[in-house]
N, C-alpha and C positions, 0 to 999 in steps of 0.2 A: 687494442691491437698493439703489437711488438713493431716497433720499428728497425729495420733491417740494415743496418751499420754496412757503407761503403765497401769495397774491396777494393783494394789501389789494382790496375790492372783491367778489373771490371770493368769494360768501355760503355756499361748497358750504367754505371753508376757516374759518371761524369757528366754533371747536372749540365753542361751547356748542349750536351748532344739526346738528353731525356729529350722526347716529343707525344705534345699532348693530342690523342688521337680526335679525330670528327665527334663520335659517339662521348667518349668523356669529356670534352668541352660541350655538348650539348647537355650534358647531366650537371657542369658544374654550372653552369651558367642559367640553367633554368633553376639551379639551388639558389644561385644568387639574386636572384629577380625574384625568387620567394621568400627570400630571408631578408633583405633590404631595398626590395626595387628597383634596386641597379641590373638596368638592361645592357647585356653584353654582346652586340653583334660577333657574327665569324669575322668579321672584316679586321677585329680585335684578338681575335685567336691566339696571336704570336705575341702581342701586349703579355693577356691574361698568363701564358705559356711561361713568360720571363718572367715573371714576378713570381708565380708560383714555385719556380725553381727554387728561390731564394727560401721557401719553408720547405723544400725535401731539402736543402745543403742542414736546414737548421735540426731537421729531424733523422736526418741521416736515412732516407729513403730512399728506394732503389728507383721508382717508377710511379705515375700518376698514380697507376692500379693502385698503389698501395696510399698514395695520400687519400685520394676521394674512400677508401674504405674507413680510412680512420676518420675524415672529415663529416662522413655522413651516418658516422655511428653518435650512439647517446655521448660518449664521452668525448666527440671531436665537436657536436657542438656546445657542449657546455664550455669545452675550453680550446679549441683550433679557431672553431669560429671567429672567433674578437683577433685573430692574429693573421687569419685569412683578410678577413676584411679589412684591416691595417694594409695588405701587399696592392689590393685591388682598387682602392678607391682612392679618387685621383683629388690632392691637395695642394691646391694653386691660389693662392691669396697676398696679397701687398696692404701694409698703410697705405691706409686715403686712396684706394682703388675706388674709380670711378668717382673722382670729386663732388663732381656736379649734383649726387646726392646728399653728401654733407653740407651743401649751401643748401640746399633745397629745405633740408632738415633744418637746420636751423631761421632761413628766413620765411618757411611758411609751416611748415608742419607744428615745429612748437610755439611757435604765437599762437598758431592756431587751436592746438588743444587746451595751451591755457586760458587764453580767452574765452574760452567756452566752456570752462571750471571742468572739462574731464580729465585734468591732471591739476593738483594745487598742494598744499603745503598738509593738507590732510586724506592728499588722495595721490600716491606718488606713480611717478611715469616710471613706466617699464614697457622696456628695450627688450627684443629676441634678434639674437643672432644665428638664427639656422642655415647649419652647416658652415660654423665656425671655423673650421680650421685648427690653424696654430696662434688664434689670438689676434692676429692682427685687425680683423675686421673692429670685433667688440671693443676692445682696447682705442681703437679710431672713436668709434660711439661714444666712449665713454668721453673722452678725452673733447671732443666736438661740443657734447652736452654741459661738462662742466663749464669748460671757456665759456658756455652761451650766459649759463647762470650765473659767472661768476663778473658780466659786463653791466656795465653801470645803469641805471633804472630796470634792472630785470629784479624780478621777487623773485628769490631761486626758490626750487622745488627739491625735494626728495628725488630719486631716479635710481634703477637699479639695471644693469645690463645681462640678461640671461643667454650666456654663452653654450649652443649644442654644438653637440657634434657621433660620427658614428664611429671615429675611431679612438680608440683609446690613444695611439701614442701620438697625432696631434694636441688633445686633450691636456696631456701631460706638459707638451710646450707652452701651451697658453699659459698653465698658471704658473711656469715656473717666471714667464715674463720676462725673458732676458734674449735678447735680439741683436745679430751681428751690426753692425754700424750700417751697411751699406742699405741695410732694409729699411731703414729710416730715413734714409733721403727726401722720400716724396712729405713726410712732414713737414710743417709750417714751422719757419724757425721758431717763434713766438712760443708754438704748441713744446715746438721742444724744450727750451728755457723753461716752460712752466712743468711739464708733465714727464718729460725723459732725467734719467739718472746715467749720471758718466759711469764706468769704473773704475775704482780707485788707481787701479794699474793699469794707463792709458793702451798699455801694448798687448790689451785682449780684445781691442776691439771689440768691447760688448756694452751696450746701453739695456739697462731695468727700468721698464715702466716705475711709475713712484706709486707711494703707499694708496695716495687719494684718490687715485684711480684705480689701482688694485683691487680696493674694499670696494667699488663700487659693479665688480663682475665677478658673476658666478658661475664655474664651470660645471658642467654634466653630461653625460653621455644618453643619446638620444636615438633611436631609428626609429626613422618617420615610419615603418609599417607597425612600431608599436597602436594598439586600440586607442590608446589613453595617452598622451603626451606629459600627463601627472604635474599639471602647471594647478597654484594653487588662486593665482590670481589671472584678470584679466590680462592680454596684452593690447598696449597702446601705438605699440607700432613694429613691423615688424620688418629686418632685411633676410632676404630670402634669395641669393643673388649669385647664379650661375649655378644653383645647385638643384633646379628643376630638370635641367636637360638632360640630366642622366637616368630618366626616368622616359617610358612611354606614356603615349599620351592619357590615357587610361588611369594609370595610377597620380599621374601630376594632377587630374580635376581632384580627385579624391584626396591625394592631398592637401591641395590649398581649399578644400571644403573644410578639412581637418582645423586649417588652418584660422577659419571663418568662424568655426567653435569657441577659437580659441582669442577673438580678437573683439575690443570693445568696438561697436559703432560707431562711426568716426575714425575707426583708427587707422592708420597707413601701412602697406606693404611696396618694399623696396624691390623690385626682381633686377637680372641681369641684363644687359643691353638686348641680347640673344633671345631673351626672353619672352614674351604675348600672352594672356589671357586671353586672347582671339577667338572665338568661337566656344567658350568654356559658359555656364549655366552657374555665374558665380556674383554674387551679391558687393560687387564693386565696381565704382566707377574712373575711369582716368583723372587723376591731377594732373598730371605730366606725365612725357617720357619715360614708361618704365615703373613709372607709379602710381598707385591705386589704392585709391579709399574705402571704404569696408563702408555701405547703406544701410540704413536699418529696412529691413523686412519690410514689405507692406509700405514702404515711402514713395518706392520709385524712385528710378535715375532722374538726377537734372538734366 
C-alpha cells in the first residue's frame, strides 16, 4: 500500500483531530488479542486512538482507513506489526520494584534450590524475566543473585538471567544498559558500589550497569502467543509480574500452563501484587504472597 503524504490545509490530515471509528477499533483490537493477547477494552478507545496517531504522523497517513489497510495486509504484518505493538503495549517497570521479592529470592528460594542439588556448580540456575521491559527488572535479578553468591560461606553457582519481551524498542534499552540517575534510586547503596558504573562526565547523568552483570543477561524478543517459547533449557525460576493482566482470563490459564512446560519441578514463579492463580487448573502451590511453586504431577499439594 502507498501511503498518502499530508496536505498542509487538509484538516481530515491533522493527526490530533483523525478519529478512530467504533467498527475499526473493533477490527483492530480484535487484531491485537489475536496477534499478542493483549485485550483492549472500548473503555481504551481514546488510549489505542493516540498512540496510533503517532504511526499515521510517522507514515504520513491520512486516516485509520488507510493505516489498518496497510496493517493488515501481508506486508504490514511482516513489518508495521513490531512497530504497532511498540505504540500499544504499556511499559511500566522500576529497580527493585516490589522488594519484598528479592529478599524472598534470596532467603528462601535459592537456598532452597541449592540445597536440593536442582541448581549446583554443574547444573546452573536460570532466571526468566517475562515481559522485561527496558531491563530493569532482569538487571535487578541479576545483580540480587550475584551479591547472593558472592557473600561469605555461599558456594556460588553458575546463573544466567533470560530477559523477554514483545517490544523491540524496550528490548534495545535493556541491552544498551545505560539509565538516567534518578531510576536508580530505589537501589541498595552497596548494590550500587558494587554493580552500577558512573559516567565519566558526571553532567550526563547516566549510570551503565557493569560488565559482570551484563554477561550474565540475555536479551530476546518473545510473544507469549508464540507455540514454542524456543528455550533450550529448563527454567528454575520465573518473574512474570504485572504482565498477566493484560491478558483475559482464558488466555492467562493457557499461558502460565505454557509456562509449567517450561519450568523444572520445584521451580518458583513470581507474579504481580494484582495478580492470583485463583481458581486456575495449574500445578502450583503458594509459598508466599504472590508466589508459587511449580509440583510435580502426580504428588499432590501439601
Amino acid at each position: 500500500m502507498t501511503a498518502h503524504p499530508a496536505r498542509p490545509g487538509d484538516h481530515a490530515t491533522e493527526y490530533g483531530s483523525v478519529r478512530l471509528s467504533n467498527k475499526l477499533f473493533e477490527q483492530l483490537s480484535g487484531f491485537i488479542h489475536s496477534e499478542v493477547g493483549i485485550k483492549i477494552t472500548p473503555v481504551k478507545k481514546v488510549m489505542l486512538e493516540g498512540r496510533l496517531q503517532k504511526r499515521l504522523r510517522k507514515l504520513g497517513m491520512r486516516s485509520f482507513e488507510d493505516y489498518c489497510e496497510h496493517l493488515f495486509s501481508d506486508e504490514g504484518r511482516s513489518g508495521e506489526l513490531v512497530n504497532m505493538i511498540d505504540e500499544v503495549t504499556t511499559n511500566k517497570t522500576d529497580f527493585f520494584r516490589e522488594p519484598v521479592h528479592f529478599d524472598f529470592l534470596t532467603s528462601r528460594v535459592l537456598p532452597a534450590l541449592m540445597k536440593g542439588g536442582k541448581v549446583s556448580a554443574a547444573n546452573k540456575l536460570t532466571i526468566w524475566s517475562a515481559g522485561c521491559s527496558s531491563g530493569e527488572e532482569p538487571y535487578t535479578i541479576a545483580m540480587v543473585v550475584k551479591d547472593f553468591m558472592d557473600a561469605d560461606g555461599v558456594q556460588p553457582i553458575p546463573f544466567q538471567v533470560i530477559a523477554t519481551d514483545i517490544s523491540r524498542r524496550v528490548l534495545e534499552k535493556g541491552q544498551r544498559a545505560i539509565y538516567e540517575e534518578e531510576k536508580v534510586v530505589p537501589v541498595p547503596a552497596e548494590i550500587k558500589r558494587k554493580f552500577l558504573l558512573r559516567s565519566k562526565n558526571p553532567g550526563t547523568g547516566l549510570v551503565r550497569i557493569a560488565p559482570e552483570i551484563r554477561s550474565c543477561v540475555s536479551f530476546r524478543r518473545l510473544n507469549f502467543m508464540d507455540g514454542d517459547f524456543g528455550f533450550r533449557e529448563k527454567i528454575d525460576v520465573i518473574f512474570c509480574r504485572n504482565v498477566i493482566i493484560y491478558f483475559d482470563k482464558v488466555i492467562q490459564e493457557k499461558l502460565l500452563n505454557k509456562f509449567c512446560k517450561c519450568m523444572k519441578p520445584g521451580g518458583y514463579i513470581f507474579m504481580g501484587h494484582s495478580e492470583t492463580l485463583f481458581g486456575m487448573d495449574l500445578p502450583f502451590e503458594q509459598a508466599a504472597p504472590t508466589v508459587y511453586r511449580k509440583i510435580q504431577v502426580g504428588m499432590g499439594r501439601k
